[in-house]
C-alpha positions in Angstrom: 0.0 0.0 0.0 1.0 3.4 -1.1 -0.3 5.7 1.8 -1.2 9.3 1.3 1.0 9.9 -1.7 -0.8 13.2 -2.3 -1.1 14.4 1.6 0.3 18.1 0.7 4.5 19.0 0.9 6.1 20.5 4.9 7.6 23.4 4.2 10.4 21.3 5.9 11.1 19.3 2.4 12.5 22.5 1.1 16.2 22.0 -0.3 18.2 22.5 2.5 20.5 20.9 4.9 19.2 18.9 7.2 19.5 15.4 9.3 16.8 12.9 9.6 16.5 9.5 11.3 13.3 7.0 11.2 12.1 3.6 12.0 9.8 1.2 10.2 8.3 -2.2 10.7 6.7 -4.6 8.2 4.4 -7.5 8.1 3.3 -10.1 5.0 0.8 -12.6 5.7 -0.8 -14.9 3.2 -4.2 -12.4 2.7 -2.8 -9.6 5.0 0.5 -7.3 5.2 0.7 -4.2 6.8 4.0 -1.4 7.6 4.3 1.2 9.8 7.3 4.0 9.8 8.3 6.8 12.4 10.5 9.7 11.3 12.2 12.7 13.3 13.6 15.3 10.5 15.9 18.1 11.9 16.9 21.5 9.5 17.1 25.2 9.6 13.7 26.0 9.0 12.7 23.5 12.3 11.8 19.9 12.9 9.4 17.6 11.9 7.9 14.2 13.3 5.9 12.2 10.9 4.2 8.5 11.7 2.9 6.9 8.9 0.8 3.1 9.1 -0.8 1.4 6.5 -2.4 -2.1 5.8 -4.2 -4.2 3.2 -6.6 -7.9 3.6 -8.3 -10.0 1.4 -11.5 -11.2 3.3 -12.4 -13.2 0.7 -11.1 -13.9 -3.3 -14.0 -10.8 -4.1 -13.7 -8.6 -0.9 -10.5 -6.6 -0.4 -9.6 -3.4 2.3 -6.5 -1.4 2.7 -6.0 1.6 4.9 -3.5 4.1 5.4 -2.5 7.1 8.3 -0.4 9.9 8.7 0.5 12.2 11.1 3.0 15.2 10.6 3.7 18.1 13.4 6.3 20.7 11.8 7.9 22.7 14.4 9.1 25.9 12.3 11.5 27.7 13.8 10.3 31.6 12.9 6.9 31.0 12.2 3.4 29.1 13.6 3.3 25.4 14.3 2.0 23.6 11.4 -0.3 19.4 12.3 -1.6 17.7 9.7 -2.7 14.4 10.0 -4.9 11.7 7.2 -6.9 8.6 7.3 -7.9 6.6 4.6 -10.3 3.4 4.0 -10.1 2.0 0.5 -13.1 -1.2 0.1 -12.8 -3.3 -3.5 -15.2 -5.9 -4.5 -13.9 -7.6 -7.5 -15.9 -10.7 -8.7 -13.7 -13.2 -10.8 -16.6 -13.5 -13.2 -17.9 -11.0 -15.1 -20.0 -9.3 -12.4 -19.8 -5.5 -11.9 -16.8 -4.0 -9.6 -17.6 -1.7 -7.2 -15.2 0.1 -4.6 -14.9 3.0 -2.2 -13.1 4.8 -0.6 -13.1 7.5 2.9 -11.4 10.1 3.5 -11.0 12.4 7.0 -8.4 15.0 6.8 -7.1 17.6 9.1 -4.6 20.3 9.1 -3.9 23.4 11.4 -1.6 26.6 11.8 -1.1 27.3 15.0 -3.2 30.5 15.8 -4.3 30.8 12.3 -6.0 28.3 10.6 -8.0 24.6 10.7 -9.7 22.7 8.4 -11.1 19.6 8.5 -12.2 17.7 5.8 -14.2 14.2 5.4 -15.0 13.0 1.5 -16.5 9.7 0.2 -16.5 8.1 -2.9 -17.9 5.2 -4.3 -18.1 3.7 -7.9 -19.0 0.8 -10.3 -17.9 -0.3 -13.2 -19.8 -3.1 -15.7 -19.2 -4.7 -19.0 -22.4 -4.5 -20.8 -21.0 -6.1 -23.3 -17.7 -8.3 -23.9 -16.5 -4.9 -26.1 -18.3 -2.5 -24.0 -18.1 -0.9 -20.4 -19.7 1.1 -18.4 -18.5 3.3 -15.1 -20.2 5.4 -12.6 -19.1 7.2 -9.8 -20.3 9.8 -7.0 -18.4 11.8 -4.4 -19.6 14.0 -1.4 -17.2 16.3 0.3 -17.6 17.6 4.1 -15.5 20.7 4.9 -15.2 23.1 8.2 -12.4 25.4 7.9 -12.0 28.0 11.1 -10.0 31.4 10.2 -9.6 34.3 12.4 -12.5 33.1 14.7 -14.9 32.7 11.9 -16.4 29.2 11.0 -17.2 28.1 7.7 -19.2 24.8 6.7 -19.5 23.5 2.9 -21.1 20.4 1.1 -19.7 19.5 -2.5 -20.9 16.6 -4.8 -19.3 14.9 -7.5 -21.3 12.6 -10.0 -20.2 11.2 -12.9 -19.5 8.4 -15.4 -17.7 7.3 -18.8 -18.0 4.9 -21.6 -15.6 2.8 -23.2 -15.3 0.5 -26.3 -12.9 -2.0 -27.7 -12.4 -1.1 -31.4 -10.1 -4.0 -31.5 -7.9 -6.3 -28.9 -5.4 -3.8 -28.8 -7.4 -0.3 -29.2 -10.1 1.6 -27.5 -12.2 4.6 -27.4 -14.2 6.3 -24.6 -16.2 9.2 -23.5 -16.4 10.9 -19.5 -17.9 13.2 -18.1 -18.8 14.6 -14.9 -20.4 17.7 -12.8 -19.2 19.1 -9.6 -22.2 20.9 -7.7 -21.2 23.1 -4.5 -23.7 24.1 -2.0 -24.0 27.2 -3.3 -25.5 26.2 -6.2 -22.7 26.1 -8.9 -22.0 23.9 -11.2 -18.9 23.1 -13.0 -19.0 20.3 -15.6 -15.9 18.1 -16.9 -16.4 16.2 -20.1 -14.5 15.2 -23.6 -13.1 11.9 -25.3 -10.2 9.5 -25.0 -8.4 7.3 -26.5 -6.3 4.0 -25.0 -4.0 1.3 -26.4 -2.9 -1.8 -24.9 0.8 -2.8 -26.3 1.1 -5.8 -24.6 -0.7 -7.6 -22.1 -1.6 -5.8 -18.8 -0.4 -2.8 -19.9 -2.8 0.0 -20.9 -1.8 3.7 -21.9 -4.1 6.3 -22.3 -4.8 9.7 -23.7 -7.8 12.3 -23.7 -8.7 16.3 -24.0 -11.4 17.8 -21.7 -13.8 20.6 -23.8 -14.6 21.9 -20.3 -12.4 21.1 -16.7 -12.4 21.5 -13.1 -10.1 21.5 -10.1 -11.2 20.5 -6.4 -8.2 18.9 -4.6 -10.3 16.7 -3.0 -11.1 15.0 -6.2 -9.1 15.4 -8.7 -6.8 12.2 -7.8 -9.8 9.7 -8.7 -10.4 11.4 -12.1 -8.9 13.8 -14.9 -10.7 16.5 -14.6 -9.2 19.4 -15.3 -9.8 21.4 -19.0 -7.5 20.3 -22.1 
């Protein structure tokens, strides 16, 4: 398991000199392995702590979970405190069939400035994919987003949902064609859309490259690591 790859950069991995030390354990089991790791970083700018535990089991040969943590406390030296800290829950069903997959995942994340700001953020999503026929596939997918962020003493509360979907067709073994698109709807009412074509080749077996152009694009942090959703 890969955990919180995208959990945002410390100021502390700035190029600089510094000296850093951690600690790690793993485990492998036949349906289960797991790791955990515990680093102290030391530099100009301050020091950092970081723990970071993960895990994955296979419950049964169609029900999977992995999970992932992190924690982070920068200590800067001229300049506020900075905590973060992530938690992730990833659930896969994968029939061996032909059956539809479907598989979620949950997100809670929180970070803080000392005396400034804190926001937390909790954001779901879930989705299915289906061949409806042996050429021809089917994905849907729908996200909800929780976010309080406290600034200055103020308090602010939003709801964002994310539904979408895409199409896909084998032209032959090798090559294959598809349409997404998808709509990001705030609580205020707005609504951005994300849509446009794409087009994938297989070279060899289990690999698959792909390429496609959005007419119109988004960007929420929050949800951009699922899908491509940006413009162009």
């Amino acid at each position: 398991i890969s955990p919180l790859e995208t959990a945002p950069q410390s100021p502390l991995t700035l190029n600089q000199s510094f000296t850093s030390a951690y600690t790690g354990a793993g485990y492998r089991g036949e349906k289960t392995v797991a790791s955990a790791r515990i680093e102290v970083r030391d530099s100009t700018v301050g020091t950092r702590y970081s723990g970071i535990l993960g895990g994955a089991r296979e419950t049964s040969e169609t029900l999977s979970f992995a999970a992932a943590g992190r924690f982070e406390q920068n200590l800067i030296a001229q300049g506020p405190d900075i905590q973060r800290a992530d938690f992730r829950l990833g659930t896969s069903w994968r029939p061996r069939g032909e059956g539809p997959v479907v598989y979620n995942r949950f997100d809670v994340s929180f970070d803080e400035t000392q005396g400034q700001f804190r926001n937390w953020r909790v954001v779901n999503n879930i989705g299915v994919n289906a061949l409806v026929t042996k050429r021809t596939q089917l994905a849907a997918f729908y996200g909800v987003k929780y976010a309080r962020s406290n600034f200055a003493g103020d308090s602010f509360d939003e709801v964002t949902h994310l539904i979408g979907g895409d199409v896909r067709h084998d032209i032959t073994r090798r090559l294959d064609i598809g349409f997404a698109g998808s709509a990001l709807i705030s609580q205020s009412g707005q609504t951005d859309f994300q849509y446009g074509p794409n087009l994938g080749v297989s070279p060899t077996e289990n690999v698959w490259v792909s390429v496609g152009y959005n007419f119109e694009g988004f960007n929420d942090r929050d949800f951009q690591d699922a899908e491509f959703s940006r413009d162009g």
